[in-house]
Backbone as a ProteinNet text record, in pm:
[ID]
protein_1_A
[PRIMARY]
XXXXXXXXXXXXXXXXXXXXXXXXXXXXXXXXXXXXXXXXXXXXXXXXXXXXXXXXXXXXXXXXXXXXXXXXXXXXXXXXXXXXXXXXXXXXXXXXXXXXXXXXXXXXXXXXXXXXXXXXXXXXXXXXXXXXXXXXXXXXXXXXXXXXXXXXXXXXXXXXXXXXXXXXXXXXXXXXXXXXXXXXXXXXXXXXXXXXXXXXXXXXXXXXXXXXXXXXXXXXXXXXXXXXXXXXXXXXXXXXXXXXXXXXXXXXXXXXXXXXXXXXXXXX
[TERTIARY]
-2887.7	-2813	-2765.8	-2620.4	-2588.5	-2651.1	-2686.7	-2698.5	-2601.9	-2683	-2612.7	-2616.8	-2482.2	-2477.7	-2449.8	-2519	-2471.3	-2483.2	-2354.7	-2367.1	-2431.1	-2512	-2602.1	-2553	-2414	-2344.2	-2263	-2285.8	-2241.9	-2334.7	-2281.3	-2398.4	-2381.8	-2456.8	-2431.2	-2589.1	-2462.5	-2586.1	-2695.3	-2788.9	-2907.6	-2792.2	-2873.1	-2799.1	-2690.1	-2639	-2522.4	-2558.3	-2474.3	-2543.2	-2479.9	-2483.5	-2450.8	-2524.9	-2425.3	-2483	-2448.3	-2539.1	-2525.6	-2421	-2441.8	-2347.8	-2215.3	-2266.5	-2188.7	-2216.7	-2045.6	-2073.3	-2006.7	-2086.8	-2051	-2062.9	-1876.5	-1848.6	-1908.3	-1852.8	-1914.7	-1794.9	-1873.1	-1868.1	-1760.4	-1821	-1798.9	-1855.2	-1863.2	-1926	-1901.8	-2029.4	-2041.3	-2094.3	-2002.4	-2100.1	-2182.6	-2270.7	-2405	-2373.2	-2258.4	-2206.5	-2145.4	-2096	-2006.3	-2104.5	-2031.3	-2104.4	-1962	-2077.4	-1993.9	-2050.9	-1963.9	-1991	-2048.2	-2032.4	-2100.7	-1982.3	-2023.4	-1881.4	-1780.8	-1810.6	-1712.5	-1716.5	-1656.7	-1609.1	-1532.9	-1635.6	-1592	-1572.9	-1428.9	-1408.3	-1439.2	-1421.5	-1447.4	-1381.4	-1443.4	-1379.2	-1329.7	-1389	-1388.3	-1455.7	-1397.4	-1418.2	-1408.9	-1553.6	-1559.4	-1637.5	-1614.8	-1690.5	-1689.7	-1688.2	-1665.2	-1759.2	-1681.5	-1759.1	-1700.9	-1690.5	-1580	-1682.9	-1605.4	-1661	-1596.5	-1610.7	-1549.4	-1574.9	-1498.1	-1522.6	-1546.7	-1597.2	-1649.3	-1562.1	-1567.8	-1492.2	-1357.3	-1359.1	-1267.8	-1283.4	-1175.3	-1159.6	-1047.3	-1146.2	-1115.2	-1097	-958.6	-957	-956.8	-932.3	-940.7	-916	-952.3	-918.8	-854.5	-891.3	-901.9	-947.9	-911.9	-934.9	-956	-1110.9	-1098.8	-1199	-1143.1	-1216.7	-1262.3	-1205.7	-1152.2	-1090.3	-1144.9	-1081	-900.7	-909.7	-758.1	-626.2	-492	-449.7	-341.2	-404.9	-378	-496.4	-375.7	-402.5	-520	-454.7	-575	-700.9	-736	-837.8	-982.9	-1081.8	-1158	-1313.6	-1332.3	-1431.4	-1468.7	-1427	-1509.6	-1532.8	-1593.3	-1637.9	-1555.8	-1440.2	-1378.9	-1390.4	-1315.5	-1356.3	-1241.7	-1335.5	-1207.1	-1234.6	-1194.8	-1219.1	-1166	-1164.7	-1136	-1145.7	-1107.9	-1099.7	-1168.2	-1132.5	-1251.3	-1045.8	-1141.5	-1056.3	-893.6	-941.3	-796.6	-797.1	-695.6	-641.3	-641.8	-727.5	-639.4	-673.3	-600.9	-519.1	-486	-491.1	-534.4	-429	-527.5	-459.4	-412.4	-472.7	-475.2	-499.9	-489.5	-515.4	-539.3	-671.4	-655.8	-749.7	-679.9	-727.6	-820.7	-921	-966.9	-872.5	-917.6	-909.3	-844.1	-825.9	-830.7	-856.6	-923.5	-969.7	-801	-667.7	-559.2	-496.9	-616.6	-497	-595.1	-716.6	-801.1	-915.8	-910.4	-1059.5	-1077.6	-991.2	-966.8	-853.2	-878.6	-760.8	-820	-766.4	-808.1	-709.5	-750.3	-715.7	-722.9	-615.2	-721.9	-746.6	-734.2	-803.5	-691.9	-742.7	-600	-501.7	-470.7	-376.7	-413.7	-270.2	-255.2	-206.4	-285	-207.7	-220.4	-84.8	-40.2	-91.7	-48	-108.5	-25.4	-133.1	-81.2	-15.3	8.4	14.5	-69.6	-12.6	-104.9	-115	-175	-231.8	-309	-173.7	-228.8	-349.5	-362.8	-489.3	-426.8	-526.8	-448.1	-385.7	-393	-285.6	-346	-293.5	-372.4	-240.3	-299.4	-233.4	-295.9	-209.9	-233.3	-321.5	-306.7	-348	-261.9	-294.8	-204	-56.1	-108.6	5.4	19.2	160	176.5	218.1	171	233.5	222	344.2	352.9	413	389.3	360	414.7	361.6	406.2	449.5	420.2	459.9	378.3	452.3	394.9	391.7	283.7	271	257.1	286.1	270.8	161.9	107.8	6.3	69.3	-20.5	-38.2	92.6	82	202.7	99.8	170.5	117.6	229.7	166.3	230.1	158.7	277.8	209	145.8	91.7	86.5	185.5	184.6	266.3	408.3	376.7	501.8	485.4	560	551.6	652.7	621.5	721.7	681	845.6	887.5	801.2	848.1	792.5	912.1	777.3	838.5	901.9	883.3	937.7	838.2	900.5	799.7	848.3	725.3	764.4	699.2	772.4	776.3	632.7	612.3	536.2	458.5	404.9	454.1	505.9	593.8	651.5	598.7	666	639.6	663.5	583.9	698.9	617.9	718.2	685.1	660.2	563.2	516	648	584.1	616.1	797.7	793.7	916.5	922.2	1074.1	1042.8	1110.2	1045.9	1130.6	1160.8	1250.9	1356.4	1242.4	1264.5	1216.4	1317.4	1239.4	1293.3	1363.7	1320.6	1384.1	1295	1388.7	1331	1323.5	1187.8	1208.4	1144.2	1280.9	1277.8	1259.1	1304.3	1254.2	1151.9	1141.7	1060.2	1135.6	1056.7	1114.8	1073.4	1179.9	1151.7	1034.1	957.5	933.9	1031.1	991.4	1093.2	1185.2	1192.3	1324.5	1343.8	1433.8	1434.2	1541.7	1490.4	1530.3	1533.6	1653.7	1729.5	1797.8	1730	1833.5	1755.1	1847.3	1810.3	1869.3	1870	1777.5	1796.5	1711.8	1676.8	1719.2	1878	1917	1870.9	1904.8	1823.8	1962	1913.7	2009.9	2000.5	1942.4	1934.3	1769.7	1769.5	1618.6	1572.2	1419.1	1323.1	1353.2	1468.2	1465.8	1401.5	1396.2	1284.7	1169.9	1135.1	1002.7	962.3	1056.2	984.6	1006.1	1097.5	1115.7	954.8	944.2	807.1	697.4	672.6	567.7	571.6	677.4	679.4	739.6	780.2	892.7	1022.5	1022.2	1131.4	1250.6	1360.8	1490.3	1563.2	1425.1	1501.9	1451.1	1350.2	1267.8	1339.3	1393.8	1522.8	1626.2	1637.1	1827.6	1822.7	1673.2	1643.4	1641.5	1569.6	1590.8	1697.9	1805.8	1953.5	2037	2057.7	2082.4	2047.2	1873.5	1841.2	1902	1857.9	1954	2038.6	2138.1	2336.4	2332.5	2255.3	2244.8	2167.6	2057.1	1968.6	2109.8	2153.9	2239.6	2360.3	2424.4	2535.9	2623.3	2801.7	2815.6	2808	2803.6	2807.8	2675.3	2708	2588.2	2463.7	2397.6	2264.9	2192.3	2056.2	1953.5	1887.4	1821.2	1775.8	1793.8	1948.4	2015.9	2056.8	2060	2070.7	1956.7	1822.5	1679.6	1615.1	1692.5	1687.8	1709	1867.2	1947.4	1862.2	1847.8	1759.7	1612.2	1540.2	1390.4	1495.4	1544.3	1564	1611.7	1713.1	1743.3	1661.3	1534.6	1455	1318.4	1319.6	1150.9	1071.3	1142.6	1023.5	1031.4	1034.5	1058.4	986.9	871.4	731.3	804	822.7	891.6	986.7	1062.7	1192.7	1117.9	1013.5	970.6	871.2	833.7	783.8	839.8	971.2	1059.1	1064.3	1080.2	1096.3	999.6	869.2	758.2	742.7	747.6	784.1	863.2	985.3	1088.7	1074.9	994.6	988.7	889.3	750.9	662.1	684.5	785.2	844.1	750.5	777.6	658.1	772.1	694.7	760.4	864.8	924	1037	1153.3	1324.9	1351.7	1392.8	1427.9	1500.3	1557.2	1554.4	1619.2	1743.4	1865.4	1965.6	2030.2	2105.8	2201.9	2345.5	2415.8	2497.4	2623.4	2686.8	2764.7	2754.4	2758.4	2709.9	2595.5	2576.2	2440.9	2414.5	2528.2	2486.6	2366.7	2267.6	2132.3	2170.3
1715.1	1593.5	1598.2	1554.6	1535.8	1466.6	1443	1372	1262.3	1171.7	1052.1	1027.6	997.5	1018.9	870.7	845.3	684.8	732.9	704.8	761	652.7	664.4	587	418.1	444.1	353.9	220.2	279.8	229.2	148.8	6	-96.4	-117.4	-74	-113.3	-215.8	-314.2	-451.6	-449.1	-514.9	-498.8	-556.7	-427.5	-517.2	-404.8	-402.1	-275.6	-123.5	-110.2	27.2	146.9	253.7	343.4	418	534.5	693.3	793.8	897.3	1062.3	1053.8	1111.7	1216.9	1119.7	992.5	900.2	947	926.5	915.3	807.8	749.7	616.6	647.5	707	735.9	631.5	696.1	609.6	446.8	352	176.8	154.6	246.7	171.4	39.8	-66.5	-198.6	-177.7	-202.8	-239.4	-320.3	-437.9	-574.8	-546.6	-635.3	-657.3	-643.6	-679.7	-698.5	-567.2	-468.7	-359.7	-240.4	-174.4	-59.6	81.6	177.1	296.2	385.2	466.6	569.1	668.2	809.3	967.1	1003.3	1033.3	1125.1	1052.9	925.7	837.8	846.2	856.8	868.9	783.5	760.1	648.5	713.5	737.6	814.8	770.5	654.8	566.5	433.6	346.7	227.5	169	125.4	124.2	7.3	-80.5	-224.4	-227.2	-211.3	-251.1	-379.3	-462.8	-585.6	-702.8	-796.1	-852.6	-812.2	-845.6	-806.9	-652.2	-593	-458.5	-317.2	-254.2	-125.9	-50.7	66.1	201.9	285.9	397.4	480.4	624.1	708.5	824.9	951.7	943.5	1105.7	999	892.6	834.5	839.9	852.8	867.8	740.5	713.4	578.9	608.2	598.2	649.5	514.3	534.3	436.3	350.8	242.4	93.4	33.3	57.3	40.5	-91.4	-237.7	-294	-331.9	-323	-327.6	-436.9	-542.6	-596	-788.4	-799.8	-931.9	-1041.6	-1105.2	-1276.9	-1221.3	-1251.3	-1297.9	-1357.4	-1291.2	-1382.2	-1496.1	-1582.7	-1681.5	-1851.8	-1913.9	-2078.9	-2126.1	-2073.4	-2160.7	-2131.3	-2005.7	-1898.5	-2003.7	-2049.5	-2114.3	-2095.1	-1919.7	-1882	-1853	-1819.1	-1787.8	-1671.1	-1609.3	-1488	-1379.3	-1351.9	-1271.3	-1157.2	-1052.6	-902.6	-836	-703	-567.3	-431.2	-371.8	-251.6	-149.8	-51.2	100.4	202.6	290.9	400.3	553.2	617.3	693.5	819.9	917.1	1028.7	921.3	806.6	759.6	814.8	840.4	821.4	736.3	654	514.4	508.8	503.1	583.1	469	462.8	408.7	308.4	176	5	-34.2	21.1	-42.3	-139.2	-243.2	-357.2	-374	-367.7	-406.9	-554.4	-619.8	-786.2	-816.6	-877.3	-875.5	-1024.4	-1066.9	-1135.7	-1327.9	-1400.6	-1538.7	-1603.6	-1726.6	-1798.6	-1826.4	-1828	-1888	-1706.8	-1642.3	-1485.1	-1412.7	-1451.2	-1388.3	-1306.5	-1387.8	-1317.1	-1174.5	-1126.9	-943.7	-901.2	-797.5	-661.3	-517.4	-497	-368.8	-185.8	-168	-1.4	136.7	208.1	342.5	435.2	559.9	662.1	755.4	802.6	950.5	846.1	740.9	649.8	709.3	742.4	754	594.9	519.6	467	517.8	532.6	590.5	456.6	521	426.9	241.8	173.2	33.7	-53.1	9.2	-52.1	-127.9	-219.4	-331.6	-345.5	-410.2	-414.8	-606.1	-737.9	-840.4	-855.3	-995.3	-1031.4	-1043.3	-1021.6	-1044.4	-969	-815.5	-706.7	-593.8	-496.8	-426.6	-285.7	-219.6	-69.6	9.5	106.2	191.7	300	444.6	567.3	646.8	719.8	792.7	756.7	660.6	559.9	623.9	600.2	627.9	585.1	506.1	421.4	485.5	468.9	501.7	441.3	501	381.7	240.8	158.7	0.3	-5.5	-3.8	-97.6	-192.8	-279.7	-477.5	-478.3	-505.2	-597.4	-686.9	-780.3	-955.5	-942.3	-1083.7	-1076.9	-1109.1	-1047.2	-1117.6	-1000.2	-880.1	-792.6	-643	-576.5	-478.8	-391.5	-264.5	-154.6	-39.2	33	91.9	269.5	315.6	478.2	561	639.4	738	646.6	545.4	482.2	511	575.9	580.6	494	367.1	324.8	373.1	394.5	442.2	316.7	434.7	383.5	206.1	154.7	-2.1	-117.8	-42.7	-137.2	-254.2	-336.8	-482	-541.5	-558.5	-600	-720.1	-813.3	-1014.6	-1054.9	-1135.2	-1174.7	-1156.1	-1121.5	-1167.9	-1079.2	-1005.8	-856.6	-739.9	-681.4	-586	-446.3	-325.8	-210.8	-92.9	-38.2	17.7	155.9	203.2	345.9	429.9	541.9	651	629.2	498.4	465.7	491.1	475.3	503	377.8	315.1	200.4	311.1	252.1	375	287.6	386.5	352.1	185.4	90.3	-16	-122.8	-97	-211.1	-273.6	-403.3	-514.6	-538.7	-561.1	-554.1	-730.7	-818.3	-899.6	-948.8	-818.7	-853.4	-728	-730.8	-669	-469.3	-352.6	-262.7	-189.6	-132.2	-69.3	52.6	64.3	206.7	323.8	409.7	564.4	552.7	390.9	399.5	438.2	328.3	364.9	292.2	174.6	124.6	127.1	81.8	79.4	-27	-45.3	-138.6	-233.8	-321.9	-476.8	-591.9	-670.9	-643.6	-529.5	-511.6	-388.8	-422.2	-284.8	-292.5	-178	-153.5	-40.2	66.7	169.9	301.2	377	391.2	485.2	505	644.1	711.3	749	774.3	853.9	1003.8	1048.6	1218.7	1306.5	1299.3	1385.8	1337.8	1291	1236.4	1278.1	1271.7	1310	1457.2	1531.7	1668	1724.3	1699	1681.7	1686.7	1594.4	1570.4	1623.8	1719.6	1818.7	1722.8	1627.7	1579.5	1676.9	1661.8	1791.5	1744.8	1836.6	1754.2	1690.4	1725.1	1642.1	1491.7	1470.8	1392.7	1265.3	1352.6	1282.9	1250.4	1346.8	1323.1	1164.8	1180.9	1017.4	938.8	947.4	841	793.3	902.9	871.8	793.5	797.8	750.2	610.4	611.8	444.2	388.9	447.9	357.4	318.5	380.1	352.9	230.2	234	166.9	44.9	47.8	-79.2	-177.8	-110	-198.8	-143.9	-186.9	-122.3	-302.5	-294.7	-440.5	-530.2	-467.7	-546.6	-638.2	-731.1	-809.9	-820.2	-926.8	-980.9	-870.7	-877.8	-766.7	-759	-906.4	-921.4	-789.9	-871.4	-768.9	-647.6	-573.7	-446.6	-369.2	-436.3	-429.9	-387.2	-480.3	-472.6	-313	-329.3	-181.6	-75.6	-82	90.4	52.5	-39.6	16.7	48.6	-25.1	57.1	210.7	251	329.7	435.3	422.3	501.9	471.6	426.7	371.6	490.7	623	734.5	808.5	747	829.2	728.7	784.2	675.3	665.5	740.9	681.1	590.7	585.2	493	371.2	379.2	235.1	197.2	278.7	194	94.8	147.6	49.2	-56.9	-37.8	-134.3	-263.2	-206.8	-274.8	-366.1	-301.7	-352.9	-477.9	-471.4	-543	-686	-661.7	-768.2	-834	-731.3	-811.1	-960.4	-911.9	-1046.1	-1045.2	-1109.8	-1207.4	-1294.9	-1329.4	-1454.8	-1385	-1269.2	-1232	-1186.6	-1196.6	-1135.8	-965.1	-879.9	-783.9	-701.8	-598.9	-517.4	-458.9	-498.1	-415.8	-352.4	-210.9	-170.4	-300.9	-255.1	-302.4	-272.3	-160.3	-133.6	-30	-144.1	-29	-14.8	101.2	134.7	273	386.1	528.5	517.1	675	682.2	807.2
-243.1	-276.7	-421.6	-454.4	-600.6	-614.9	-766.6	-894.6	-953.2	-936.3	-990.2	-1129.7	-1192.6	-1346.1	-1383.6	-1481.2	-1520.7	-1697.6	-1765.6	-1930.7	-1999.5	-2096.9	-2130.3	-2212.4	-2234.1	-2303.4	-2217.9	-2068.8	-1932.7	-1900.5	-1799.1	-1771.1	-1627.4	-1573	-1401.7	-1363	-1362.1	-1307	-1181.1	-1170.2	-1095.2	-936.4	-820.9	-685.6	-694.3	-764	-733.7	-657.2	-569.1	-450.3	-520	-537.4	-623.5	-487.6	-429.4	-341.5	-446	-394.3	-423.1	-498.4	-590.5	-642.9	-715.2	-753.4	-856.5	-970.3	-1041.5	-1204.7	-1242.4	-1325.9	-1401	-1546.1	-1618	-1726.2	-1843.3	-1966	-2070	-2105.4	-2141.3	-2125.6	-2013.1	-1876.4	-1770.6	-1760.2	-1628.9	-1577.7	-1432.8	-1439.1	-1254.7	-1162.8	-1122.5	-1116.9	-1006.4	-996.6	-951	-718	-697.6	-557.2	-511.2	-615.5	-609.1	-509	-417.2	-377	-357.8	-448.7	-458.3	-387.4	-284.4	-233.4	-269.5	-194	-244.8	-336.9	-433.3	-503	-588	-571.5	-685.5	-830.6	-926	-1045.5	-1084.4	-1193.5	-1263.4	-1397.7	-1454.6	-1564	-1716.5	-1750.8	-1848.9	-1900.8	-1918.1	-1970.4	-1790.1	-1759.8	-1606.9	-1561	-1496.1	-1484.2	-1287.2	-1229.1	-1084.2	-1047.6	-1045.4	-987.4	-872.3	-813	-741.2	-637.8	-490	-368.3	-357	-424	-383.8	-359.6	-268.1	-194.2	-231.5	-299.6	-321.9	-218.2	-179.5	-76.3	-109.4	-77.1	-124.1	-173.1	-294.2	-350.3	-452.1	-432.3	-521.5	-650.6	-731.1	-855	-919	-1032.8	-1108.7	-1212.4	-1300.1	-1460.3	-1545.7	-1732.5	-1740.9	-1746	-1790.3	-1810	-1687.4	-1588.9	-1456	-1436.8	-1378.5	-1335.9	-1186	-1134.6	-1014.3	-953.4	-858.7	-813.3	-894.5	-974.7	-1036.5	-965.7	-1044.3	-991.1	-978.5	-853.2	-764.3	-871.4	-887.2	-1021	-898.6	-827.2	-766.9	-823.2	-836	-895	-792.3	-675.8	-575.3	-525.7	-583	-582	-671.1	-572.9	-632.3	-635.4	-601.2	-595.4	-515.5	-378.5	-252.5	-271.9	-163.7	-189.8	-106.6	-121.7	-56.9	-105.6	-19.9	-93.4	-130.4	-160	-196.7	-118.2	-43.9	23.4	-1.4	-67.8	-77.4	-21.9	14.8	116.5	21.8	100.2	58	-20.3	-75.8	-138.1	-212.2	-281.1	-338.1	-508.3	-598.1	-696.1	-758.6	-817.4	-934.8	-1030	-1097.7	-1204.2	-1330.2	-1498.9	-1594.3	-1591.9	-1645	-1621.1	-1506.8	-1387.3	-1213.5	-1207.7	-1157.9	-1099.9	-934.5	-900.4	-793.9	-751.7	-683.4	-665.7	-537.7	-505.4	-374.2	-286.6	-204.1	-136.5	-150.2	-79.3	-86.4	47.7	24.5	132.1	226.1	148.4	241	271.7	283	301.7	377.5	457.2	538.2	469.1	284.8	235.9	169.6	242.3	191.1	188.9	43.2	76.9	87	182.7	187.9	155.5	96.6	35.1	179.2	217.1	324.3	204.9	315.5	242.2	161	103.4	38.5	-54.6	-86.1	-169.9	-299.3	-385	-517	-612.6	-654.1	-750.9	-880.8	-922.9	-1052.5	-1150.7	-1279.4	-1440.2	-1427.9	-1431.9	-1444.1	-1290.2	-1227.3	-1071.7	-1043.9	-920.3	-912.4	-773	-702.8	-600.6	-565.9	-531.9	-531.7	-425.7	-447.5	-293.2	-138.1	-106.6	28.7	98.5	14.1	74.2	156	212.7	322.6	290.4	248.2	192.5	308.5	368	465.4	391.9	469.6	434.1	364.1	304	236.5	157.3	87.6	49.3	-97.3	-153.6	-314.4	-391.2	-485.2	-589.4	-743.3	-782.4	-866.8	-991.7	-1114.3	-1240.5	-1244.7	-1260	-1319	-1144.2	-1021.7	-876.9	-933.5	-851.3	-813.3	-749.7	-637.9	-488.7	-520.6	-491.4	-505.4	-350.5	-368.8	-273.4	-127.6	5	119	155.7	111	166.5	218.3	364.9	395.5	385.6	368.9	347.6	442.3	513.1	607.9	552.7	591.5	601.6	544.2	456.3	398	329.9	331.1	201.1	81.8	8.5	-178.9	-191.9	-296.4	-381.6	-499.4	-565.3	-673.5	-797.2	-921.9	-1060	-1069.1	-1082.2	-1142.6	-1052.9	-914.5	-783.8	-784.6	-722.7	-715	-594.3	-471.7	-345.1	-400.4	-303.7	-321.1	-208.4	-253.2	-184.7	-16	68.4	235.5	272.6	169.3	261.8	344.4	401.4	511.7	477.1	416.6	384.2	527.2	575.4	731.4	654.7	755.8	765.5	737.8	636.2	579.3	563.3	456.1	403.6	291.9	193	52.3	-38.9	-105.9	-213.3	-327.5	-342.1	-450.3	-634.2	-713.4	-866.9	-922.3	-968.3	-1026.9	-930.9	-829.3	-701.7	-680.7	-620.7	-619.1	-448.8	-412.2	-255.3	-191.2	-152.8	-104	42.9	116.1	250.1	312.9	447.9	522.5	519.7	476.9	519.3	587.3	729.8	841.9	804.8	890.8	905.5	923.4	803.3	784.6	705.7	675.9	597.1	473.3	386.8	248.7	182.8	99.4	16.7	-132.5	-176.1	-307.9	-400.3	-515.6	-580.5	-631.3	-674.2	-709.3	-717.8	-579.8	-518	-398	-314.9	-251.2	-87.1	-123.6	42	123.7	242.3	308.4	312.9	231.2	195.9	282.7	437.7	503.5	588.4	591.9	685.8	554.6	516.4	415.1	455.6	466.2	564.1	497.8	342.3	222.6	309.8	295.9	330.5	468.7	579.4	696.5	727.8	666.3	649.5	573.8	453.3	408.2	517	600.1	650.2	802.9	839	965	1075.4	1029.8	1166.6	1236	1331	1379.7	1384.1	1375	1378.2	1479.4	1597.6	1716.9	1661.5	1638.2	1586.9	1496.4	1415	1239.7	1352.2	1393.2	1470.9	1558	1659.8	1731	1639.9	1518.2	1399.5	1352.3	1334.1	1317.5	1383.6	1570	1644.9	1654.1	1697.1	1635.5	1542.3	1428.1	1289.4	1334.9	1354.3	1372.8	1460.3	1567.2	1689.1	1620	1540.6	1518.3	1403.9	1303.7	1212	1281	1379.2	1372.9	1371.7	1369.4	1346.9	1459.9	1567.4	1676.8	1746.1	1755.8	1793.9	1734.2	1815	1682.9	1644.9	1571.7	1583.9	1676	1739.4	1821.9	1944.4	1974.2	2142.3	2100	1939.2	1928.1	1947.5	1868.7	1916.5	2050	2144.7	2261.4	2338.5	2306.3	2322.6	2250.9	2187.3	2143.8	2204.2	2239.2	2315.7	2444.9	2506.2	2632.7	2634	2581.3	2533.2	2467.5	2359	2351.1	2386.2	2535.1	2527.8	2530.4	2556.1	2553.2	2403.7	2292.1	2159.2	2138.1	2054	1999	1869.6	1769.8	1682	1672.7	1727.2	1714	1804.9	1874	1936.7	1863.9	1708.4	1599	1530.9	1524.3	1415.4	1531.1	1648.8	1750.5	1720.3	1715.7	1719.1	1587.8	1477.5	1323.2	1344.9	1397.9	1393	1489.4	1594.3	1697.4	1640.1	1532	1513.3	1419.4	1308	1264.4	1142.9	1064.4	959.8	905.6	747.4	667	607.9	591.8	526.1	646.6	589.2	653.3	689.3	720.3	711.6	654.7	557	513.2	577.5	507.3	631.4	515.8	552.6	495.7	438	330.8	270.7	335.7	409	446.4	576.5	693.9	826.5	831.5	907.9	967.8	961.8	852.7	807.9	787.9	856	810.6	714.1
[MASK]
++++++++++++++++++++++++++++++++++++++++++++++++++++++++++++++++++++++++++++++++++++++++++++++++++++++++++++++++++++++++++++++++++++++++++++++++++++++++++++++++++++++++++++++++++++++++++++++++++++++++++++++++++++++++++++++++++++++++++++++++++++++++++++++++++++++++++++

C-alpha cells in the first residue's frame, strides 16, 4: 500500500477520510466532511472542504478552490454536496461549487475531466466524463455538460444550459442556449457553426459515421418547417444511426433554454 503524505505545514481536520497513497502538499486544508481517494494530490495551497468527495488518482494544483459555500443568495446552509471523479486535472484558481437545496443538492464531476487555471464549475451542475475546460470557462449554475465536450478558454455557459456530448464551444463565447450533441458553437453570443468534425475525427468516428451527422444537420436546421416536424423527419429517417438519434434525444428532451441554431442554414 502507498504512503500517505500530509506536509507538516498542511491542516487536515479531524473526520476527514484520506486512502492510500494521498498527498496533502504544503498549507493545504482539508475540511473535516471531505473524503479523498487512493492517489489524490493535493499540490499546495489547496482548499477542499464541504461535503466533497475526491476520486482516486486526481490531481489538484494550486490555490484551488474546492468544495465552498455555493456563490448563490439563496444558499442557506444545507448540506448538499460535491462529487469528483476519479483521474481529473484541476488546475490553479478552480472553483468548484457543491450543490443547492433548489438544484437537487449536488454537483457532480466524472472521471478523466481537465479543468484548466481559474475555471469554474457553479452548483448544481453535472459535468460528464472526459470533459475539457479550459482557462477562465464559466458555468453558471444548474447546467449539464455532456461527455467529451471541451469549451474553449474564457467561454461562459448561462445558467440552465445544456452543452451535448462531445461538442465544442469555440474560445470567448457566450453560450445562451442549449448545445446539440457533436456540435459546435461560436461567438457572442454563441450560434451553432456546424458538426465538432476535429473532434470526432479525433476520437475514431468513421466517415460513414460524420457523413450521417452531416445529413442530420442539413435536415435538423434546414429552412423548412418547425424543429419540432424536422425532428420528427430525421428520427424516422435515421432511427437505425444511434448517433444522430442522440441529438434526437437531446432535442426532444427539452429544458429551460432554447436551442442553438446556425445563423445562416443548416451547413455542417
Amino acid at each position: 500500500m502507498a504512503e500517505t503524505k500530509i506536509h507538516p505545514s498542511a491542516i487536515v481536520e479531524d473526520g476527514a477520510k484520506l486512502a492510500d497513497g494521498v498527498t496533502v502538499g504544503p498549507f493545504c486544508v482539508v475540511g473535516s466532511d471531505v473524503t479523498l481517494a487512493e492517489g489524490v494530490t493535493l499540490a499546495s495551497h489547496v482548499v477542499v472542504t464541504g461535503r466533497t468527495t475526491v476520486g482516486a488518482r486526481t490531481r489538484i494544483f494550486p490555490f484551488a478552490s474546492i468544495g465552498h459555500q455555493p456563490q448563490d443568495l439563496k444558499y442557506k446552509g444545507e448540506p448538499s454536496t460535491l462529487d469528483i471523479g476519479a483521474d481529473c486535472m484541476i488546475r490553479e484558481g478552480v472553483t468548484l461549487n457543491p450543490g443547492t437545496e433548489g438544484g437537487g443538492m449536488k454537483t457532480t464531476i466524472g472521471n478523466g475531466c481537465a479543468f484548466l487555471a481559474n475555471s469554474h464549475v457553479g452548483h448544481d451542475c453535472h459535468v460528464g466524463n472526459n470533459v475539457i475546460f479550459s482557462n477562465n470557462v464559466m458555468l453558471a449554475g444548474h447546467c449539464d455538460v455532456g461527455d467529451f465536450a471541451i469549451l474553449g478558454g474564457g467561454a461562459a455557459v448561462i445558467q440552465f444550459a445544456r452543452v451535448g456530448a462531445h461538442s465544442f464551444l469555440g474560445g470567448m463565447s457566450g453560450l445562451e442556449q442549449d448545445l446539440i450533441p457533436y456540435g459546435m458553437a461560436l461567438g457572442n453570443r454563441a450560434y451553432l457553426s456546424g458538426l465538432n468534425i476535429v473532434g470526432l475525427q479525433r476520437r475514431g468516428f468513421s466517415r460513414n459515421e460524420i457523413h450521417d451527422l452531416r445529413r442530420a444537420y442539413r435536415s435538423l436546421f434546414a429552412a423548412e418547417g418547425t424543429l419540432l416536424e424536422r425532428v420528427a423527419d430525421v428520427a424516422e429517417e435515421f432511427k437505425d444511426h444511434t448517433i444522430v438519434m442522440e441529438i434526437v434525444a437531446f432535442i426532444r428532451a427539452g429544458g429551460k433554454r432554447s436551442m442553438c441554431t446556425p445563423k445562416n442554414g443548416g451547413e455542417a
